[in-house]
N, C-alpha and C positions, 0 to 999 in steps of 0.2 A: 487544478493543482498538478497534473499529470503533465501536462503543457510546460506550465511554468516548471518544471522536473527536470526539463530537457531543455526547455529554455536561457534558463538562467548559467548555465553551466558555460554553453557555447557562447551565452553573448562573454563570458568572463576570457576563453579562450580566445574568443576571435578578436577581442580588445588586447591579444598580450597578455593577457594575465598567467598565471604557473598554472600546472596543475594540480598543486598544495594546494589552490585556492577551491578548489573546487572541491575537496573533502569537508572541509569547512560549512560551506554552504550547502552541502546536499544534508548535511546536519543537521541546519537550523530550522530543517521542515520537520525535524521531527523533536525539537528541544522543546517548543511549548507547549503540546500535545503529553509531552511526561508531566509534566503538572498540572494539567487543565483535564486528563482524561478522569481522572476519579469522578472530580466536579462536574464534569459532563454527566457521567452516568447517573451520578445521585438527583441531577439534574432531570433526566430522561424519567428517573422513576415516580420524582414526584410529578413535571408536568405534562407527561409523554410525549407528544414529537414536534408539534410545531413550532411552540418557543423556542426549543434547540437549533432548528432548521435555520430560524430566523437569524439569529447569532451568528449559525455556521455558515450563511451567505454573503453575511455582512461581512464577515472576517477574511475569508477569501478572495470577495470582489476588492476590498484593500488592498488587498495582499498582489493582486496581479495589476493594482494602479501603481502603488510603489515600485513594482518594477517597473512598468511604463515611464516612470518619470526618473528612475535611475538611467535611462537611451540618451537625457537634457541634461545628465548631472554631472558630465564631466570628473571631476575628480573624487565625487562620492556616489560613483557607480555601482561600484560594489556593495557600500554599504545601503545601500539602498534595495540592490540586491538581497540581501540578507534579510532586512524588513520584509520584504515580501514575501521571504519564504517563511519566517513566523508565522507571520499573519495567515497565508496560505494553507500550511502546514494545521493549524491551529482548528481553523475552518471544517477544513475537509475530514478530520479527526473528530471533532464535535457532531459533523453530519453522518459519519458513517456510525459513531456509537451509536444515535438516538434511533436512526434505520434500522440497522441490527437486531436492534430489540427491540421494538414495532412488530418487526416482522416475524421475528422467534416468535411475537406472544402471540404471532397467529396461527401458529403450528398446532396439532395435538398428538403426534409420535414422532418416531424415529424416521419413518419414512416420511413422514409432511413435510418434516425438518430438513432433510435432505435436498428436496425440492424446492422447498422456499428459500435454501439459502443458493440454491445452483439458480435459480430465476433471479434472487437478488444482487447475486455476483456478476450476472450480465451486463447490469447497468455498471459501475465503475470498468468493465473490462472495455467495455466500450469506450469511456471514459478515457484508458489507456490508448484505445488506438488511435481517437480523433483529438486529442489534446497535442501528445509528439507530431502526430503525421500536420496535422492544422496547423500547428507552429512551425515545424517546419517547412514546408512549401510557403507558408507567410513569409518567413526569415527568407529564404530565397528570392522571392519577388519583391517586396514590399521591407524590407526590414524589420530588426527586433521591435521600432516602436510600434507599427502594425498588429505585430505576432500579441504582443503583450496588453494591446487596447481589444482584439480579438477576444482577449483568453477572460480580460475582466466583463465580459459580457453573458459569461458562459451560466457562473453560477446565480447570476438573476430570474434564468429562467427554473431555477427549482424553486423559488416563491410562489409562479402559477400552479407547477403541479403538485405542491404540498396546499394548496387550502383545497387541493380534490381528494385529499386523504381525511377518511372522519377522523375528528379526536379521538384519542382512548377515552373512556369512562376511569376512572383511576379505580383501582381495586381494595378493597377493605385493610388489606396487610399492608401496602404501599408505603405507609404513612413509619412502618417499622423500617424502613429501609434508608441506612448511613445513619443510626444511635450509636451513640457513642459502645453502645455494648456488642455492635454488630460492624464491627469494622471490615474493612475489603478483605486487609491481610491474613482474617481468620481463615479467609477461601482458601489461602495457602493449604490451609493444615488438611484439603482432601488430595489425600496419593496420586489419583486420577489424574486430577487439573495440573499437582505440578509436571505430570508426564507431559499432559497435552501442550502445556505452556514453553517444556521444551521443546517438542516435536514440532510447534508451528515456528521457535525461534529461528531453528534447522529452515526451515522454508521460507520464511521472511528475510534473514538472511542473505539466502539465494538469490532472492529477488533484487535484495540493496545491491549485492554487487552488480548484479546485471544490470543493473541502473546507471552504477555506476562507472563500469569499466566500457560498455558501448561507446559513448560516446567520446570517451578516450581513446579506445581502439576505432572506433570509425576516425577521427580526426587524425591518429595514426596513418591511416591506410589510406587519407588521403578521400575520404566520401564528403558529399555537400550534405546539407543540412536536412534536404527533403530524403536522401539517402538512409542517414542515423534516423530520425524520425520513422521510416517504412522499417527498420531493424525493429526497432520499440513495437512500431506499431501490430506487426505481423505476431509478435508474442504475444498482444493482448487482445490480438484473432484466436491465437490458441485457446488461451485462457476461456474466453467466448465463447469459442466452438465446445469448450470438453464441460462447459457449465450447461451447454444446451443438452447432452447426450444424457448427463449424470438425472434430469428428472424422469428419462426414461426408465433407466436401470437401478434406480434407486430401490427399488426391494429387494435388488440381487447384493447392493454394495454394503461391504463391511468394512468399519471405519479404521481399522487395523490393516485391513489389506490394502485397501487404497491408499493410504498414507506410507505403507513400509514402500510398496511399488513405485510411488510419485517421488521418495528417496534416495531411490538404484538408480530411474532414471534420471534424475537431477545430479548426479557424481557422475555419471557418465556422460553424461552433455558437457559438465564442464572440463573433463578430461580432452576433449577433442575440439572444446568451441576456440580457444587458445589459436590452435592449426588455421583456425578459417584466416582466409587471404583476399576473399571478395565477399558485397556486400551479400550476393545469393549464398554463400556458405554459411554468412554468417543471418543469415533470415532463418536457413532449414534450421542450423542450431537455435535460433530464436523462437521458432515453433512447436519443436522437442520438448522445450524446457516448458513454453507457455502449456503445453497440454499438460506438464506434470505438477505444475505447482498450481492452473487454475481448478485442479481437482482437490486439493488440500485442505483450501477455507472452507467448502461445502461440509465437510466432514467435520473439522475442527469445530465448529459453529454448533453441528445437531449434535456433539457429545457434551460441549461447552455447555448448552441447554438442556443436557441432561441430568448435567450431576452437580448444578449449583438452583436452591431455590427459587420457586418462578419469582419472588418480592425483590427478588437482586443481582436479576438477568443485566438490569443496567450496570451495576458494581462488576458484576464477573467480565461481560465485555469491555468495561473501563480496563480494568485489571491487566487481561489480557490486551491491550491496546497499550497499553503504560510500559510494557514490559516490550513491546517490542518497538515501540519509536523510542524506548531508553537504547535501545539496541542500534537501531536506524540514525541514531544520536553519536554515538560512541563508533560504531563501527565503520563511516567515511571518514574520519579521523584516523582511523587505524589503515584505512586505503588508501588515505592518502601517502600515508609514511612508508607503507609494506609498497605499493605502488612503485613507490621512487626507487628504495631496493630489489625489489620482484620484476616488477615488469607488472602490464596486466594479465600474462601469463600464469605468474604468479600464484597474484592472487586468487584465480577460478580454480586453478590445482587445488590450496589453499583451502579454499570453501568447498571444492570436492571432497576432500579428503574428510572434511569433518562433516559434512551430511552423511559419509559413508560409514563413521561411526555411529552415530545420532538413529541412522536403521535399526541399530538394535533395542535402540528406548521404543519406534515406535511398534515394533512386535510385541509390548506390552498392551499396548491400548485394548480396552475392552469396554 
């Protein structure tokens, strides 16, 4: 999905297409995952993780065929593009919920928690590097059809190493989990969660744009495609690297600190990432920012699993997922429009500026 993220953008660009288009479609990766995450979760709780798995590979490896066959489609490229990022989008939303919580219910405190979600965020960070950098050096040599038969290959091989995962045993309470008298949105009503739920929007956020505006600004500046891709990629080295250090120091980190910190620094990377004028400038601010926000979900995750009960760990990370691909939905719509009037200058100021507010919700967290 990470691939196809970067993928799809550039092949719309390199065909001629606006840059309006491409708000659009970095959208539609997160449009069906707002309505599929509840169901997911309730999903996860009653069959824990395989049958999800199964869904979420099949839905993916579509997802990156329909773009392959949008490179032969001539005049419904784009929309074929799109399909794939549904389907995509949809997939990898379905697989990260049911792993999530798999792996929370293997915890048994705050510090377990910390570590299993800092080991679990390795794998998609990685995810992150070899998806853009793979696609791109493909697109370079070989073209988008290459890149995008590559990418549908990818998630097949998480069918081998999901039948090396034991089933859950389903738990006694389970069976209470999505009654009609235990609905997601009651989770609202704990003060906590909605702090948390704004604090990771502030971060999630961050991320859309950077998603976003790279490969805008690299096409700007004039970079090839292995170029933008080594941009992505080298942030979700950061991301990587600051998940490997966190299960060290995890008895030291407090989820309040780490989150205000990974805030300041993120409004300041985008106050200056703007200025960068080569791709080495624009990799160190790519590095910056991956150490500050791959520190965030580790924390968000072991408080998330603290303060909603263990029978709806699947619901509350639905929840939380719903809420922010409704965001990842909505706000390349909004990039694309402020875009055209801003600049991608703009917009980083933009999203600086409101991280740097959003620090003061997360000095609540407790």
């Amino acid at each position: 999905m990470a691939g196809l993220r970067m993928a799809a953008p550039l092949c719309v660009l390199r065909a001629g297409g606006s840059e309006v288009l491409v708000g659009p479609l970095l959208a539609l990766f997160s449009c069906a995952p707002v309505l599929l995450a509840l169901p997911a979760g309730r999903l996860a709780d009653r069959r824990g993780h395989r049958f999800p798995v199964r869904v979420a590979v099949a839905l993916t490896t579509l997802g990156a065929l329909a773009a392959l066959s949008a490179t032969y489609a001539g005049g419904a490229r784009y929309l074929l593009l799109c399909l794939g990022a549904v389907l995509s989008g949809s997939g990898g939303n379905i697989g990260m919920i049911t792993i999530m919580r798999s792996a929370g219910r293997s915890a048994h405190d705050s510090t377990e928690l910390k570590r299993v979600f800092s080991w679990l965020g390795i794998a998609p960070s990685l995810s992150n590097f070899l998806g853009p950098l793979g696609a791109g050096i493909t697109i370079d040599h070989y073209g988008f059809a290459a890149a995008f038969a590559l990418l549908a290959t990818l998630p097949v091989l998480s069918l081998w190493c999901a039948r090396l995962v034991p089933d859950e045993a389903p738990a006694p309470n389970l069976a209470a989990a999505g009654t009609p008298r235990d609905t997601a949105w009651e989770l609202l009503r704990i003060p906590m969660l909605r702090r948390l739920l704004a604090v990771n929007w502030f971060m999630s956020a961050s991320w859309d744009v950077h998603s976003f505006v790279v490969p805008v600004l690299g096409n700007q500046r004039g970079l090839s495609a292995s170029a933008i891709g080594s941009v992505l990629g080298i942030f979700a080295l950061a991301v990587t690297a600051v998940r490997l250090v966190i299960p060290v120091l995890a008895h030291r980190l407090g989820e309040a600190q780490v989150l205000t910190s990974a805030m300041v620094v993120v409004a300041g990377v985008f106050a200056i990432y703007p200025l960068a004028s080569s791709a080495t400038t624009m990799t160190c601010c790519a590095a910056l920012l991956g150490l500050a926000l791959g520190s965030s979900q580790p924390m968000v995750m072991t408080h998330l699993h603290q303060i909603t009960p263990a029978h709806r760990h699947g619901e509350a990370i639905a929840l939380r997922s719903m809420t922010l691909n409704l965001s990842s939905a909505l706000m390349p719509l909004c990039f694309g429009a402020l875009g055209g009037a801003l600049g991608a200058a703009g917009l980083f100021w933009v999203m600086g500026t409101l991280v740097a507010g959003g620090v003061f919700v997360a000095r609540t967290i407790r």
